[in-house]
N, C-alpha and C positions, 0 to 999 in steps of 0.2 A: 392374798399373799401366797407365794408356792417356794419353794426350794430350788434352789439353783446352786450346784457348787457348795453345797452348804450356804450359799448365801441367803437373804431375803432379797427377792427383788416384786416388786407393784408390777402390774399391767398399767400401763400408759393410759393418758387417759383418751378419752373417744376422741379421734380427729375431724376433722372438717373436708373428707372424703370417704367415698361408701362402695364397698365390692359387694356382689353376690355371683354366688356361683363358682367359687375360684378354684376347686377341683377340677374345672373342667381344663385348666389353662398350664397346670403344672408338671412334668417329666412324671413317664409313667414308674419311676422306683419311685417315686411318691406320692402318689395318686391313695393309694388304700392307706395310707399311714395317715396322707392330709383329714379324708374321709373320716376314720375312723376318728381324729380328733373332734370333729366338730360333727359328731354323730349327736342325737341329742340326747341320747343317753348319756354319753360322755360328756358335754358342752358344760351341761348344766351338773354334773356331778363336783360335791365337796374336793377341792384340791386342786378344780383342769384349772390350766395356766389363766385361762380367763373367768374367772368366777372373783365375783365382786367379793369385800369382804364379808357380806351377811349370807354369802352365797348367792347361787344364779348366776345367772348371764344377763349383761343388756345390751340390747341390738336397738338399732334404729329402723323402725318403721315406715316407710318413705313413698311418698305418692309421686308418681313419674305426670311432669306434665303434658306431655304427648298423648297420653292414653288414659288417665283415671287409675290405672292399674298400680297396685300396693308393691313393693318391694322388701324382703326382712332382710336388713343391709346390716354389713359389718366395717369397723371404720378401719380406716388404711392404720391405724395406732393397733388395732386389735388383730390384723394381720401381719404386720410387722414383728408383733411381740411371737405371733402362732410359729413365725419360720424362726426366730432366732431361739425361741424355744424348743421345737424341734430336734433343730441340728443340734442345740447345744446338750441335749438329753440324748443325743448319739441315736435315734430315732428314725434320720433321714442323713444320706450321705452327703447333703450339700443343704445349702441354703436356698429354701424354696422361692425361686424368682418371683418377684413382683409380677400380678398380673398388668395385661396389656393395658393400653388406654384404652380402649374400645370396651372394658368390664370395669371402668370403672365409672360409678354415679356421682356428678360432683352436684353442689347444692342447688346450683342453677339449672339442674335439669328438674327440680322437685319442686312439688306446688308446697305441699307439708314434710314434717320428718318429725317422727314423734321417740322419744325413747323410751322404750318398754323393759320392765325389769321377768323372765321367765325363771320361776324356781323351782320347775323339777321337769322332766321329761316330757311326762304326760298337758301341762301345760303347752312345751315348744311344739309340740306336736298338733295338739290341738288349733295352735293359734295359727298352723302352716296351712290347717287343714281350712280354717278357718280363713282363711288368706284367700285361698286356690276358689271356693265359693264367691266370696267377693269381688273379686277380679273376673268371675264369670259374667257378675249379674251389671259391673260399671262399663262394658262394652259399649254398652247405644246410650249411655246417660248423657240428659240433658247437659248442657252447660253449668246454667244455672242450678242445677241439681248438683254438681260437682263442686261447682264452689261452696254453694252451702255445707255440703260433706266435708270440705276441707274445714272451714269454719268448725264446724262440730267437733273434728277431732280435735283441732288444737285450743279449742273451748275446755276440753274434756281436757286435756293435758293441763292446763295452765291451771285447773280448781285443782284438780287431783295433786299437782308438784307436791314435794316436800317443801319447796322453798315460796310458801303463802306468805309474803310478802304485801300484801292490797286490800282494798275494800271490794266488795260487789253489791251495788250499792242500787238496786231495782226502784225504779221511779214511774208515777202517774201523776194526769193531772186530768182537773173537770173543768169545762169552762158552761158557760150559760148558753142553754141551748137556744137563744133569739140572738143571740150575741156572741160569740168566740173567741171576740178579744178580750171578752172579761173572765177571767180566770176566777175560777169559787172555789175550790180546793186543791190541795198536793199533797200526794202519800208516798213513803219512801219504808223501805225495806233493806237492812245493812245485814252484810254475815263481815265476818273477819275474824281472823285468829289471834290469840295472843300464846305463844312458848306451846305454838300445837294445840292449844283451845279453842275451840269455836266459840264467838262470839256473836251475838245475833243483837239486832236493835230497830225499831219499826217509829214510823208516825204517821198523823194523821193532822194536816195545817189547813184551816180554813179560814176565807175570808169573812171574820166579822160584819153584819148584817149585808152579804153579798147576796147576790139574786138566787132563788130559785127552782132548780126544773123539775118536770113534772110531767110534762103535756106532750113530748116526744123522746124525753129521756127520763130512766128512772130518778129517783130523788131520793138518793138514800147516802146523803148526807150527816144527818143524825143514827146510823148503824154502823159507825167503826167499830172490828170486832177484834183488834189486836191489840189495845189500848183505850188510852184515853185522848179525844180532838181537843186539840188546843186553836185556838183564835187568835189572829192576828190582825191589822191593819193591812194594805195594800202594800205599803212601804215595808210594814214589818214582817210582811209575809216573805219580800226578796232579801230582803237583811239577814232573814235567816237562815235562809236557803243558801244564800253566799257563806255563810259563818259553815254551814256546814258542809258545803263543799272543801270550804278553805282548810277546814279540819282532817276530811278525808285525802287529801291533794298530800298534807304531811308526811300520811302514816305511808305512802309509796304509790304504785300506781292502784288505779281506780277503773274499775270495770262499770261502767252504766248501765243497767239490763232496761230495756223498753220492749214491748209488747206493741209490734208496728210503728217504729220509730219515726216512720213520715209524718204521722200524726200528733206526735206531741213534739216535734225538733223546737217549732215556732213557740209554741207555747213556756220552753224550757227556756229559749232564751233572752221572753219577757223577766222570767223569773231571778236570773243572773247567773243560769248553770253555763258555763263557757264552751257552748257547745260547738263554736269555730274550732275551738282545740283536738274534738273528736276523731279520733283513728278509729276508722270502719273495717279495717284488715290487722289480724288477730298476729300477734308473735309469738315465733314457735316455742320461745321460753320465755319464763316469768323477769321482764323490765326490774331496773331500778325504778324507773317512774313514768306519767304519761295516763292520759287519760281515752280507756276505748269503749267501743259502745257496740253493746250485743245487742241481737234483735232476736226473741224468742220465736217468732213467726219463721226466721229461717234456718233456723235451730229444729223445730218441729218440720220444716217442712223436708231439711235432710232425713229426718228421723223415719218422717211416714215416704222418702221419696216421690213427694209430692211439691209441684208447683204453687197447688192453691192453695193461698194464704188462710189460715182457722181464725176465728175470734178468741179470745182468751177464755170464756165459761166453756165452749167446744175444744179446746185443744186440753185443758185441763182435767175436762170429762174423760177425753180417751188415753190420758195419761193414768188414768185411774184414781184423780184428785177432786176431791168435793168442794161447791167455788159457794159464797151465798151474798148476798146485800153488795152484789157488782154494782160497779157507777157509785162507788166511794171510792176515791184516791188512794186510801190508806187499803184498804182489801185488797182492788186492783194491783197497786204495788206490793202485796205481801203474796198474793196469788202467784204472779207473773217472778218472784224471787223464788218459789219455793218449786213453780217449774224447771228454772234453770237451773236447779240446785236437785230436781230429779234426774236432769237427762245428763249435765254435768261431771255427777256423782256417778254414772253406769257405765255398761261396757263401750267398747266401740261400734257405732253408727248399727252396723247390719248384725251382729251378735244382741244389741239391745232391740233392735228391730224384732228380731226372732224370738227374744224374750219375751217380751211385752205381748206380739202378735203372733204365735205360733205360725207357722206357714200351713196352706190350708193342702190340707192330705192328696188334693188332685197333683199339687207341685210333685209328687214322688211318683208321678203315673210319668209309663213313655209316652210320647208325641203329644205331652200337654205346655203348652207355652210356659213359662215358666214368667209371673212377674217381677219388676224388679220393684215397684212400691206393695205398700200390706193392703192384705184383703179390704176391703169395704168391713163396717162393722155398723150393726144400729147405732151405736155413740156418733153416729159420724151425722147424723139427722141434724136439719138446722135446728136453731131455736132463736130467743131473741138477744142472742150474744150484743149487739149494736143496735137494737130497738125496742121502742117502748112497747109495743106485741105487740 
């Protein structure tokens, strides 16, 4: 809230159009006065006409579908207010014309638009600096590396929101390694919030005297290590699985994390998870309701800028998480949750990137190529992620 007239007047809230750049387009008695407002020293200081009420600024974040290339957008509401603020603070001698059509980003030219909250200077600055890097390095990126990127961030937006509204609810399943169509266990992993709580809830369901393996897959059935296995029938094993879908389906919408979801789609929907209903492409904000389905494989694979798919005990290893008795349903699904819920919970794509995997020191020499996925690491050595050794 700022002063106006003695009055109180709000900032509008963020529209559904996005300017950047708009110094460049305004009468030059106004050019250093626009400037200097939205310097960011100034942007994000206690008072400017744009600062939320906890303080800050938030700008929308915006990926141009033409090029991969990030944009830090400001909505036609937040520049509408800038000019009438302005002139009405006797500032600038006129009212700062709208920019052209030609600056301006509408939604349909963006793959993503994420909204970020910046609370102080050193922040805005960094995250520009930080911009100018990544827009380097998504020049020659694969397609399919892009989409995943886009995936990621609005992965990362929708755990992070304030408005947790859903379950994310991480599922595996085992079937009999002579047989496939016979399902021998299911293990499921729940986070959810209640009034800003985190709430978390795990199980482990197996088929009462079902087959099993051994001989090409591990058998580690009797090692759930998040609880206690409970037993059920064939029949009562989908009964349940339904009941607890139908439960999660209430509380709002329902995020499914799978670990190479090709692999278990079929199997999920013997079990009676209504996997027809599944939305593969992520919304930019948190639904009333609706059921979507992450795939941690291309979650990791934006992460490492990498095409090739990891097994879940490998991708976990280089995430720097300890996996143990894989090929239990119940592990498997608390592993592959508590992945999503690492890369989820961190910064954005290439900042976590850099985190995680420091860039290797030849990156800062001249005439050395620079890549755009992370170093090789020993963690990255096969193992028997998917076989019995």
């Amino acid at each position: 809230m700022i002063e106006v007239e003695g009055k109180k007047a709000s900032v509008p809230k963020v529209g559904r159009r996005f300017v950047f750049e708009w110094y460049k387009v305004v009468p030059e008695d106004c050019v250093e006065a626009l400037k200097a407002t939205l310097h960011p020293g100034s942007v994000t200081a206690p008072g400017h006409p744009l600062s939320s009420e906890g303080g800050g600024l938030e700008l929308t974040l915006g990926t141009m579908k033409t090029n991969n290339e990030s944009r830090m957008l400001f909505s036609t509401a937040q520049v509408e207010y800038v000019r009438y603020w302005l002139y009405e603070m006797g500032i600038t001698p006129q009212q700062i014309p709208l920019p052209r059509a030609c600056y301006i980003v509408t939604p349909d030219m963006l793959r993503s638009e994420v909204q970020t909250m910046y609370k102080t200077a050193q922040d805005l600055r960094k995250a520009l600096k930080d911009l100018g890097k990544a827009n380097k390095r998504v020049k020659d990126v694969d397609p399919d590396i892009a989409d995943r990127r886009e995936t990621f961030e609005k992965v990362r937006n929708l755990y992070q929101s304030t408005n947790k509204n859903g379950s994310w609810i991480a599922m595996d399943v085992e079937a009999w390694e002579r047989d496939h169509s016979e399902i021998t266990e299911f293990g499921y992993g729940v986070v959810q919030w209640e009034n800003g709580e985190q709430k978390t809830e795990s199980g482990h369901w197996v088929v009462k005297g079902g087959s099993r393996n051994g001989t090409y897959v591990h058998d580690n059935r009797d090692w759930y290590l998040f609880g206690k296995t409970e037993e059920f029938s064939r029949s009562g094993l989908k009964q349940r699985i339904e009941t607890l879908m139908e439960d999660l389906i209430k509380r709002g919408p329902v995020y499914v994390i799978l670990h190479d979801w090709r692999a278990d789609i079929g199997y999920l929907r013997q079990l009676g998870v209504p996997v027809d209903k599944f939305v593969f492409i992520m919304p930019n904000t948190p639904p009333p309701y609706g059921l979507f389905c992450i795939d941690t494989t291309n979650l990791f694979s934006a992460l490492e800028g990498q095409k090739q798919a990891k097994g879940l005990s490998r991708m976990c290893r280089i995430l720097g998480m300890e996996t143990d008795r894989l090929h239990n349903a119940g592990n498997d699904a608390q592993y592959t949750l508590q992945a999503l819920m690492s890369m989820a919970s961190g910064l954005p794509v290439d900042a976590q990137r850099d985190a995680r995997w420091p860039p290797n020191p030849s990156e800062n020499l001249p005439n050395v190529k620079k890549t755009y996925a992370r170093e090789p690491r020993p963690e990255d050595e096969s193992d028997y992620d998917d076989a019995m050794w």
